[in-house]
C-alpha positions as CSV (number, residue, x, y, z in Angstrom):
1,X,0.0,0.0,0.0
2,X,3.0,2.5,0.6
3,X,4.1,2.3,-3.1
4,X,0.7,2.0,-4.8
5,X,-0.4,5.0,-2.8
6,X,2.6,6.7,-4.0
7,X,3.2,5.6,-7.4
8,X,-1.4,6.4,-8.1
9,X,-2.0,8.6,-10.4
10,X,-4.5,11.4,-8.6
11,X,-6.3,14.3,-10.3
12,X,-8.5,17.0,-8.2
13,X,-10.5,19.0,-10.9
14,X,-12.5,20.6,-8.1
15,X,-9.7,22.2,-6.2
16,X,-9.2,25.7,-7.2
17,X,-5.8,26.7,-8.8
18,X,-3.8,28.5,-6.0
19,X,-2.5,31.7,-5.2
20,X,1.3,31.2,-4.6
21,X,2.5,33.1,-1.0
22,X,6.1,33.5,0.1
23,X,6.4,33.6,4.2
24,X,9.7,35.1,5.4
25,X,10.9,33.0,8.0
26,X,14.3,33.6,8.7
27,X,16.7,37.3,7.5
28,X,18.3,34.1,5.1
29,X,15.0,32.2,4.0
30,X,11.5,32.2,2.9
31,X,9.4,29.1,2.2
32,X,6.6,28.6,-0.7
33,X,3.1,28.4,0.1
34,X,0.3,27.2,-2.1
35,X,-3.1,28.7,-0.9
36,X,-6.8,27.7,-1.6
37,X,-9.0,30.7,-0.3
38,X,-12.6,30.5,0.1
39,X,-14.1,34.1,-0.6
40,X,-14.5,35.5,2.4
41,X,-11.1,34.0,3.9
42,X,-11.3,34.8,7.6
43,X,-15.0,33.5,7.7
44,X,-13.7,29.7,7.5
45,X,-10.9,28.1,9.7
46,X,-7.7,27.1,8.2
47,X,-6.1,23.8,7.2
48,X,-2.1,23.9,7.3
49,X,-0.5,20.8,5.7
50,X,2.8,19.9,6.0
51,X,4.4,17.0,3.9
52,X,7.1,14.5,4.7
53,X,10.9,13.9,4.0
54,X,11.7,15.3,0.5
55,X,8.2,15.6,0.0
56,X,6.3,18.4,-1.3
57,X,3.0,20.7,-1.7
58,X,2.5,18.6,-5.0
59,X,2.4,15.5,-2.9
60,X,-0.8,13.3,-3.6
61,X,-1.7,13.0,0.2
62,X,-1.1,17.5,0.2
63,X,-3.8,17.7,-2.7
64,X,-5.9,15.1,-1.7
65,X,-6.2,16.8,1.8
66,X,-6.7,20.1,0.1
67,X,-9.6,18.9,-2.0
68,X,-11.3,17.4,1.2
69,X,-10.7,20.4,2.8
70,X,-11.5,23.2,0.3
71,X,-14.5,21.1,-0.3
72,X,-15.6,21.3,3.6
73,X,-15.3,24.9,3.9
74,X,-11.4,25.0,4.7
75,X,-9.3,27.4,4.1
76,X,-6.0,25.8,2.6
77,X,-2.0,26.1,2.8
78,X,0.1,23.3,1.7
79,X,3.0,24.4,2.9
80,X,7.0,23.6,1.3
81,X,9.5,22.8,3.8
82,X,12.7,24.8,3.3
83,X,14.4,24.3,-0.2
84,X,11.3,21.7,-1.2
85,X,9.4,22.3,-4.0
86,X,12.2,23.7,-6.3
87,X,12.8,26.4,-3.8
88,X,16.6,26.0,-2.9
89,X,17.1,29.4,-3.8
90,X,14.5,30.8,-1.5
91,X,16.8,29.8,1.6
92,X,20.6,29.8,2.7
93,X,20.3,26.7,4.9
94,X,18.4,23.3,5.0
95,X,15.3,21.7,7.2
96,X,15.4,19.0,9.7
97,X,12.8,16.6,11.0
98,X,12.0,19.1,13.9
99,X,12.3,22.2,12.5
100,X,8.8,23.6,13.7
101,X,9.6,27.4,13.8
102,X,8.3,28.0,10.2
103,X,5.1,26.2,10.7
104,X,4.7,28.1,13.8
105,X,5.8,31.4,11.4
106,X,2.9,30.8,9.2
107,X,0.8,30.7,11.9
108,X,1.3,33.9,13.6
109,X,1.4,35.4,9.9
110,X,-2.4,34.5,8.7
111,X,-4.0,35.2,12.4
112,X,-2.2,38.8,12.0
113,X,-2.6,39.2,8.1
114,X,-5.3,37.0,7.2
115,X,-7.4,37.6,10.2
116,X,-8.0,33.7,10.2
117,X,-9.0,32.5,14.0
118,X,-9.3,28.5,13.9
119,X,-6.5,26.5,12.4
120,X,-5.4,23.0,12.8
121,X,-2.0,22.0,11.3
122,X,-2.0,18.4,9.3
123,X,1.4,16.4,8.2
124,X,2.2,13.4,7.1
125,X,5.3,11.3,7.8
126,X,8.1,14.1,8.9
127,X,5.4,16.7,8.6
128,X,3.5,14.6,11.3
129,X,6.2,14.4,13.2
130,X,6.5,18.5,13.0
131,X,2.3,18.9,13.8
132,X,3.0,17.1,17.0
133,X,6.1,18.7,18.3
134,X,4.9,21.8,17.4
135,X,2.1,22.0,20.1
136,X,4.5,20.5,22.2
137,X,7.1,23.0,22.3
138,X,4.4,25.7,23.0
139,X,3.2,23.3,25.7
140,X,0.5,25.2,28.6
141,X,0.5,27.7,26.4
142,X,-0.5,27.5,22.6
143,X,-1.9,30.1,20.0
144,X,-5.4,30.3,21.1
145,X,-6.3,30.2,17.4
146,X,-4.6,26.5,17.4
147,X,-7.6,24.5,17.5
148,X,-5.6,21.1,17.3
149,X,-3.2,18.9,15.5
150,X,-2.9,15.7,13.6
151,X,-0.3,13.6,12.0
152,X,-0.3,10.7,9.8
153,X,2.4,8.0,10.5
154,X,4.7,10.5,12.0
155,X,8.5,9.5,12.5
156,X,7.5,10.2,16.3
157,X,10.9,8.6,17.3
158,X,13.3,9.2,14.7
159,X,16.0,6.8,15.7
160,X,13.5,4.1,15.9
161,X,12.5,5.1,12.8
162,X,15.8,5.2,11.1
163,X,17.1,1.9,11.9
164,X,13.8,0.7,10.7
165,X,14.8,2.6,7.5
166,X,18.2,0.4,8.0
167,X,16.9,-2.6,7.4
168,X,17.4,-4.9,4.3
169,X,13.7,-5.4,3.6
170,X,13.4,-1.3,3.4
171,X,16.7,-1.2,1.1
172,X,14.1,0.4,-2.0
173,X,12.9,2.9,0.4
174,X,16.2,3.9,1.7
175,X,17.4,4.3,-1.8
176,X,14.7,6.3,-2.7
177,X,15.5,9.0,0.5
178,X,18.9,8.8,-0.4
179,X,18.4,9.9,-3.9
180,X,16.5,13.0,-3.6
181,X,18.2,14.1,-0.8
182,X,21.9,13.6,-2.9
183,X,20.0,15.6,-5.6
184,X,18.5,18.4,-3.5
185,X,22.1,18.9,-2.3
186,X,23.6,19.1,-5.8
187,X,20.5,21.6,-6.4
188,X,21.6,23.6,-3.3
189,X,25.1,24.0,-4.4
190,X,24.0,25.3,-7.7
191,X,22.5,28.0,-5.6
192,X,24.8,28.6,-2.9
193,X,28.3,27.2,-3.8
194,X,31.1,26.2,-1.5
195,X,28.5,26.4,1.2
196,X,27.9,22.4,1.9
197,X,30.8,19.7,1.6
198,X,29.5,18.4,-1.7
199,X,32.1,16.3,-2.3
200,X,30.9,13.9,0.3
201,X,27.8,13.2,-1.4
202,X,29.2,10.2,-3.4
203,X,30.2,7.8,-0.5
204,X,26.7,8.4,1.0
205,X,24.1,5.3,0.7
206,X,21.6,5.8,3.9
207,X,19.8,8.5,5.4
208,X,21.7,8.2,8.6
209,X,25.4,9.5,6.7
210,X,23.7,12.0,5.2
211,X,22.5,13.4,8.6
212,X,25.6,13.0,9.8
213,X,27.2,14.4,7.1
214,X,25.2,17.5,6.5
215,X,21.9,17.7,8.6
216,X,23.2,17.2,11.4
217,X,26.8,19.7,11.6
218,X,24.7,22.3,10.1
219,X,22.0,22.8,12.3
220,X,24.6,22.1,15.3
221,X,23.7,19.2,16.8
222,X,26.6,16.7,17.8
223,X,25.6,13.8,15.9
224,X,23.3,12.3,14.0
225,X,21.9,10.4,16.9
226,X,21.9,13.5,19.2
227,X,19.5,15.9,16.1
228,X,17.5,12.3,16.2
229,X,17.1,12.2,19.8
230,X,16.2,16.3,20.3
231,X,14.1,16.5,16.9
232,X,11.6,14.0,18.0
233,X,8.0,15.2,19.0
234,X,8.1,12.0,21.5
235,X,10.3,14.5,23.8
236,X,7.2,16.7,24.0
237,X,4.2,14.8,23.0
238,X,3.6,15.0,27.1
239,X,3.1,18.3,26.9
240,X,0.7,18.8,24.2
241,X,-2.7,20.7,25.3
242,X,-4.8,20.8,22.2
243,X,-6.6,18.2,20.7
244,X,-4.0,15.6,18.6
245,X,-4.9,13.2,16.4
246,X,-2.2,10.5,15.3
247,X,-3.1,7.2,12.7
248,X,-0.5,5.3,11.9
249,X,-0.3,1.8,10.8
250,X,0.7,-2.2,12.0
251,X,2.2,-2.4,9.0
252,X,4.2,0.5,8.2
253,X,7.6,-0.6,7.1
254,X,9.8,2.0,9.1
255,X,7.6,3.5,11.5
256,X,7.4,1.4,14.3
257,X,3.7,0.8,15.7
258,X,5.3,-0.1,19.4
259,X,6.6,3.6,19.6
260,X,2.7,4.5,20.1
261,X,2.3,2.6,22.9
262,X,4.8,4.4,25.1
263,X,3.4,5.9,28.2
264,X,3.8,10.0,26.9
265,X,1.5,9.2,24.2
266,X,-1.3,6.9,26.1
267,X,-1.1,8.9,29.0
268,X,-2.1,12.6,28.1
269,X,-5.9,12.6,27.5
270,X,-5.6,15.2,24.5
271,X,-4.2,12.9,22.2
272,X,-5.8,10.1,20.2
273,X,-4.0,7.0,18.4
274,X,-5.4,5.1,16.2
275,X,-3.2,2.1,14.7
276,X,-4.8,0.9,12.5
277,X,-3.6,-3.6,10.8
278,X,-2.8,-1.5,7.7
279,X,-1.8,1.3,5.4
280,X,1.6,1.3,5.0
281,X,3.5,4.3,5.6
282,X,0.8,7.2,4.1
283,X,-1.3,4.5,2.4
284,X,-4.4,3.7,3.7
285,X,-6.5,3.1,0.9
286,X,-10.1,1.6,1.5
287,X,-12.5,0.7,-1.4
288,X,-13.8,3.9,-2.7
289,X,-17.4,4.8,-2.4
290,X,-19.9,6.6,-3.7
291,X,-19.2,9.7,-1.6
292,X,-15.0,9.5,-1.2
293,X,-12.1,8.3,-3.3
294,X,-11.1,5.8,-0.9
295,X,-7.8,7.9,1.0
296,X,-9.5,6.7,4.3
297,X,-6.5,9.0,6.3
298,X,-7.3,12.0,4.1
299,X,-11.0,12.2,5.4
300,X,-10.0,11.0,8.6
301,X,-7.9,14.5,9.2
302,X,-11.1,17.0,7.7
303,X,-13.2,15.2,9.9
304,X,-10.9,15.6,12.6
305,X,-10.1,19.5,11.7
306,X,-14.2,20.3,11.2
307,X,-15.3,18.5,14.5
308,X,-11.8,20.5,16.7
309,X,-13.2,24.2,14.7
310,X,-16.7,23.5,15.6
311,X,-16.1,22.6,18.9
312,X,-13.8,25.5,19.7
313,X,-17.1,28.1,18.8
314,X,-19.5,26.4,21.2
C-alpha cells in the first residue's frame, strides 16, 4: 500500500488553482506556500499541511487533503518545507525533522494578516512528526487560534524510525530517500556554492550518513543520533494541550507501531492513536465509495479538523 499509494495517479479537478504566497521566515529564507482561499477568507478556519521527508505541496496526500478540505469549507496552505518544492534558492540553509519554527511562522502570519482564528496543522510522515512537536514545544501555552493537530504516520521517534529505515527489507525505500536528498544537495550547491561539503555526497548510501554528514553539523547538533534524539515530537508529546490526532499503521515498514504505545502518548488525555492492521506508511487506501475516493487518512484528518473548529465556537 506505501508504493501504490505513491506511485497512483490522482487528479482534483475541483480544487481551485492556488494563489502562490512566500512567508519570510528567517533574514536568510522564505518558504513557498500554495493557498486555496474560500471568498471570504477569515470567515472559514484554516487547514495547514505539511508533507514528509523530500516531499512536497505537490504531494498526492497534500492535494488530496486540500480537495477534502476546500470542499468542507477550509481554508487551505500546503506548505513547502525549506528548499522543497524547487525552492533551494528561496533559503541559505536546509530543514530537519524538527524544524517547527516555520510552521509556527505561518501561523502567527495569517492570524495577524489574514485575520483567520481556527487552524489545525496536518502532516504526514516528517510533517506529522512537526504537527505534534509543534504544540508540544508551546506546551500550557498554545496560540489560542490553534484549534488542534494531527499527523499521519509520524516519524514520532526518529531513531527508531531510522534503523527501521536500515533494514534490508526497506533497502528500496532507503534508496529512494537517499536519492532525492543527494540531488537536493547538488541543487543547493547550484544556488549557494562552496557552502555544503558536496564532495561527500558520493560515499553516501543511507539517510543516517547524510544526517551525519550535512543535517546534522549544520544545524549544530553533535551527531546524527543527538538531532535524532532532540528533533523527536516524543520528547514533548507529554506536553501537548490541544486536541492531537495520530493514525499510523501495523504495517508501516519503518515506523514502528510499538513507539505509540509508550506511556507519553497513552497517557495525556488530549491525544488520540489510532493504529490501524494497515496502510503502509501514508497509504491507507479503502475501497472507494460513492461519496469518497477511498484515502480513508485523508477524510480521517477534515473530519478531525471540522469537528476541533466547531467545537472550539460552542
Amino acid at each position: 500500500m506505501t508504493i501504490f499509494c505513491w506511485g497512483r495517479a490522482r487528479n482534483f479537478p475541483g480544487l481551485p488553482a492556488p494563489e502562490e504566497r512566500l512567508f519570510d521566515v528567517a533574514a536568510d529564507a522564505k518558504v513557498l506556500a500554495h493557498c486555496h482561499w474560500q471568498a471570504v477568507r477569515a470567515n472559514h478556519p484554516l487547514l495547514v499541511l505539511l508533507h514528509g521527508l523530500e516531499g512536497s505541496s505537490a504531494a498526492h496526500y497534500m492535494r488530496g487533503i486540500a480537495d477534502k478540505a476546500f470542499a468542507a469549507g477550509f481554508n487551505v496552505i500546503r506548505l513547502n518545507q525549506r528548499n522543497c518544492g524547487g525552492t533551494e534558492h528561496l533559503a541559505a540553509g536546509l530543514y530537519h525533522s524538527g524544524l517547527t519554527h516555520d510552521a509556527d511562522v505561518v501561523l502567527g502570519e495569517v492570524v495577524a494578516r489574514d485575520g483567520i482564528t481556527d487552524v489545525v496543522i496536518a502532516g504526514y510522515s516528517l510533517g506529522g512528526n512537526l504537527a505534534l512537536k509543534l504544540a508540544g514545544d508551546h506546551g500550557d501555552a498554545p496560540p489560542p487560534q490553534l484549534r488542534g493537530v494531527a499527523a499521519v504516520s509520524p516519524v514520532i521517534e526518529l531513531e527508531a524510525c531510522v534503523r527501521a529505515l536500515e533494514r534490508r527489507s526497506n533497502v528500496i525505500y532507503q534508496w529512494n530517500f537517499v536519492r532525492g536528498l543527494r540531488g537536493r544537495m547538488l541543487r543547493k550547491d547550484q544556488c549557494f556554492p562552496g557552502r555544503f561539503p558536496i564532495e561527500r555526497l558520493p560515499g553516501i548510501r543511507t539517510v543516517r550518513e547524510f544526517d551525519a554528514a550535512f543535517t546534522a553539523p549544520h544545524f549544530g547538533f553533535a551527531s546524527a543520533e543527538d538531532y535524532y534524539h532532540r528533533a523527536s515530537a516524543m520528547r514533548v508529546v507529554s506536553r501537548i494541550r490541544v486536541p492531537a490526532l495520530i493514525v499510523t499503521a501495523a504495517d508501516d515498514p519503518f515506523v514502528p507501531a510499538d513507539l505509540f504505545r509508550d506511556p507519553a502518548l497513552t497517557s495525556n488525555p488530549n491525544i488520540r492513536v489510532v493504529v490501524t492492521p494497515h496502510g503502509g506508511h501514508c497509504g491507507f487506501l479503502e475501497h472507494a465509495s460513492g461519496d469518497g475516493d477511498g484515502y480513508w487518512a485523508e477524510r480521517r484528518i477534515v473530519e478531525f479538523a471540522a469537528a476541533v473548529c466547531r467545537h472550539a465556537r460552542v
